[in-house]
N, C-alpha and C positions, 0 to 999 in steps of 0.2 A: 019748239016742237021736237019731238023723239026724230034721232035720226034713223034713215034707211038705211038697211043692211045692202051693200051692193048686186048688183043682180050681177050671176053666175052663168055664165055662157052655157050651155051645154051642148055636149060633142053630140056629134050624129052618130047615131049607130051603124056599124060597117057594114056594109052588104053581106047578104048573106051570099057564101059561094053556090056559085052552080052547080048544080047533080050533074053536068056533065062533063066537069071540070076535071083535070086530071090531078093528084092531088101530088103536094112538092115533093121532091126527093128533100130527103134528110141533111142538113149542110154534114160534111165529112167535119170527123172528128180533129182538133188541132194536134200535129204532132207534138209527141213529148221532146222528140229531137231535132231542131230545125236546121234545114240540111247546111253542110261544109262551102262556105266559098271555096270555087275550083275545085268543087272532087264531081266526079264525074257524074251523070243525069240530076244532078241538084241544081234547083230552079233558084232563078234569081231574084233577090229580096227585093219587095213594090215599095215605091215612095209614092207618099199620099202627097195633094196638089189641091188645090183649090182652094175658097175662102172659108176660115174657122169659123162663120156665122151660115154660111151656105147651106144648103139640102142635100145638096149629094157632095161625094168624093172621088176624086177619079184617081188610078194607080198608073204609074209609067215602071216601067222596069228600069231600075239599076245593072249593071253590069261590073260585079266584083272582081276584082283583080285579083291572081293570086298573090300570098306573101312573097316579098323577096328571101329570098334566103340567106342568114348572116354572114356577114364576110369573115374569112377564116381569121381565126388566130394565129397570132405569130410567138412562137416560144423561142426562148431566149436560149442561147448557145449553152450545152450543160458545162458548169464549169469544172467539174472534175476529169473531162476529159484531155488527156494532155494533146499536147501542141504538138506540130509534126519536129521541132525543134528537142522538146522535151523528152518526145517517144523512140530520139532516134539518139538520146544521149542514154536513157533508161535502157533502150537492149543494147548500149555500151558496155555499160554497167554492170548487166547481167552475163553479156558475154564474157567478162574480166574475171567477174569475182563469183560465178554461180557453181563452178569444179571446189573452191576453197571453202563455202559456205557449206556444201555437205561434208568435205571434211573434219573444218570443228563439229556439227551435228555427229557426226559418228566416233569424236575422240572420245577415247575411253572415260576420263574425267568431265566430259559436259554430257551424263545420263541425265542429269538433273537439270540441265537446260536445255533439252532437244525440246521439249512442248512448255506450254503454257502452265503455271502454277494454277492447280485448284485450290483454291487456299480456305474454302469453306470445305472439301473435305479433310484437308491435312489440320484445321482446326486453327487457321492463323487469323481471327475475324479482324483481327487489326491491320491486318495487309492490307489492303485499300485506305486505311489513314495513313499509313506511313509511305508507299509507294506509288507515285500518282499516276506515273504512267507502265504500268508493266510490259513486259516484251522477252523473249524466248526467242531461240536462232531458231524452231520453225515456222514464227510469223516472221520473222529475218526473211527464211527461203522462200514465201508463200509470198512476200510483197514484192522478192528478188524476180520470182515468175511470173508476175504480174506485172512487171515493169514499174512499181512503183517508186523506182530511184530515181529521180532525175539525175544524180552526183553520187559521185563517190561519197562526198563527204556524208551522206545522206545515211548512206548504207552503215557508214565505220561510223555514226552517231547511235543507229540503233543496236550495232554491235556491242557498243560502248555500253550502252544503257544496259543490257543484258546483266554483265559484270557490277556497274553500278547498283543496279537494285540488289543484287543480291549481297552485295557489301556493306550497303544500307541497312539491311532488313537484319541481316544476321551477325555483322559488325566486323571489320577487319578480323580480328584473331579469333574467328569462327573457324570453324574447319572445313566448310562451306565458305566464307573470305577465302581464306587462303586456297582457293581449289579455284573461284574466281580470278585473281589475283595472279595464278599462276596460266589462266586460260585466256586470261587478257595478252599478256606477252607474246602467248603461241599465236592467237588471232593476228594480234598488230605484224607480225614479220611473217606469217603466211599470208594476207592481206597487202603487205609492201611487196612481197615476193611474187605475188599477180601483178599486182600491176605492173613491177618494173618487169618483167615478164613479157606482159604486152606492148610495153613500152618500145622494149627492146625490139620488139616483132616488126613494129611498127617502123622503127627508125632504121634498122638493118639492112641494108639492101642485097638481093639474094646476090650472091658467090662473092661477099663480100670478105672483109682477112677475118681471121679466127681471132686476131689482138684485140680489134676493134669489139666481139661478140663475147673477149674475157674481161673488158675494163668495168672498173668499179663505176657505178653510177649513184646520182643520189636519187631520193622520192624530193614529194614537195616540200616540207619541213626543214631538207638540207641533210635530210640525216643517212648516212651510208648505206647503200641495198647493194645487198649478194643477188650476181647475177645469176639464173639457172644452170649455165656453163660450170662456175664458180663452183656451183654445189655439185653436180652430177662428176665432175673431177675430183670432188674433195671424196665422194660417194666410194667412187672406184679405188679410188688410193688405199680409204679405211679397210674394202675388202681385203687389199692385201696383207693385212698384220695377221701375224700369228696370236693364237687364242689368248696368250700372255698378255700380251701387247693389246688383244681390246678390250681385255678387264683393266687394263689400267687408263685407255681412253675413256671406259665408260664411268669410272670414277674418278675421271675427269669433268664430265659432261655432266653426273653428281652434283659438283663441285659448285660449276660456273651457270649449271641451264637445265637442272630439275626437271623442268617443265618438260624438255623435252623427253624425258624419259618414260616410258608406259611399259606395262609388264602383258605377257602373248600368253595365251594358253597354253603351250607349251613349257610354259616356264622359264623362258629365254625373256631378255628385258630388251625392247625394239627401242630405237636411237631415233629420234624422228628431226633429217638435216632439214628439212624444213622450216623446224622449231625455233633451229636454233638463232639465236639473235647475235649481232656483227664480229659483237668479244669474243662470243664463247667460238660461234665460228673461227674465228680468224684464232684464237689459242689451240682449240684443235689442230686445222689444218697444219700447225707449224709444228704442231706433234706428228701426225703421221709423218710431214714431208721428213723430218729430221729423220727420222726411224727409216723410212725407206732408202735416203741418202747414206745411210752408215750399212749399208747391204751391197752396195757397187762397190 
């Protein structure tokens, strides 16, 4: 026999509301922003309860905590800053050798090493192949004010390097070699002449004998340094020759220490005892002394 189609319950129709019914308020629209845990008049988000087969659902309020807030970072010691060991050898450093630094910068033959080589405007595009680390005495003075020494040896390396790149680049028997060449020397014995300088300052005890503050001493090398005494005696002595007598020391000084010689606006050729190095010194001085003793 044909089967029956199931029979279909049918719902009741809802009652119709009362005319005297008051009719609902509108549910409020959902926000688009749902408020901040922990900011302030924001309500607290409901957790639903009851059985997922159930009829109704009932809400309890939660109670958001606010965030913790992250625990700081800790950053690491910068290491370029120097050590109080380091900072206190560096304005050593700079109190030794920062009077002799603007010196070379102002001699008359390092015009061309007071700053830094443009070497894309002077047209030398090959200078950065051939020279890897460049250096000029006034990033010399600018690192000497900045305490960037820790050591002497620090400083007479970058000094070094000045002279070397340009012997480098331009070749010993440049004209520019030979003017480095001759500016290294002047460095090295005004450079030993600080420090033994300070040395001396250091080791001397005030109203101590004048023997002790005229003896020769050495640098670290071993190698003989003219005390300032030394020099400022040898200074006064030269004054006294007649005009004869210092043309013929200064084509002495010619002779033996070049270097030390530079020409004045005036036209007069200035002797610079600073320059000179221990030989030329010591052959001098035994020139005036002699000349001076044949006058008594």
């Amino acid at each position: 026999p044909p089967r029956s189609a199931p029979a279909v319950p049918l719902r009741p129709a809802p009652p119709a509301p009362s005319p005297s019914a008051a009719p609902a308020a509108p549910a409020a629209p959902a926000s688009a922003c749902p408020p901040l845990a922990g900011a302030a008049g924001a309500e607290s988000e409901p957790a639903l309860s009851g059985s997922q087969h159930g009829q109704t659902l009932t809400t309890a309020p939660v109670k958001r905590s606010a965030p913790k807030p992250p625990a700081p970072r800790s950053h690491p010691a910068a290491s370029y800053l120097p050590t109080e060991g380091e900072a206190s050898g560096a304005q050593k450093v700079r109190s030794i050798y920062r009077k002799t630094v603007n010196h070379l910068r102002n001699h008359p033959q390092a015009v061309h090493f007071k700053v830094a080589l443009n070497w894309k405007k002077a047209g030398f595009l090959d200078y950065p192949n051939i020279i890897s680390r460049p250096m000029d005495l006034g990033t010399v003075a600018k690192k000497l004010e900045r305490c960037e020494y820790a050591t002497a040896h620090a400083l007479l390396d970058d000094v070094d390097l000045v002279w070397d790149n340009a012997i480098k680049f331009n070749g010993a028997d440049s004209w520019i070699g030979k003017v480095a060449a001759e500016l290294r020397e002047i460095a090295k014995a005004k450079l030993a002449h600080a420090e033994a300088a300070y040395e001396q300052a250091q080791n001397t005890p005030s109203g101590g004998s004048g023997d002790a503050a005229n003896a020769l001493i050495t640098s670290r090398d071993g190698s003989k340094v003219l005390t300032p005494q030394m020099r400022l005696q040898f200074h006064g002595n030269a004054k006294r020759l007649r005009p004869t007598e210092m043309l013929e020391m200064q084509r002495l000084v010619r002779q033996c220490c070049p270097a030390a010689l530079s020409d004045i606006h005036t036209g007069d050729v200035k002797i610079d005892v600073d320059a000179l190095h221990f030989q030329a010194f010591i052959r001098l001085d035994v020139y005036v002394r002699n000349i001076l003793v044949q006058r008594v």
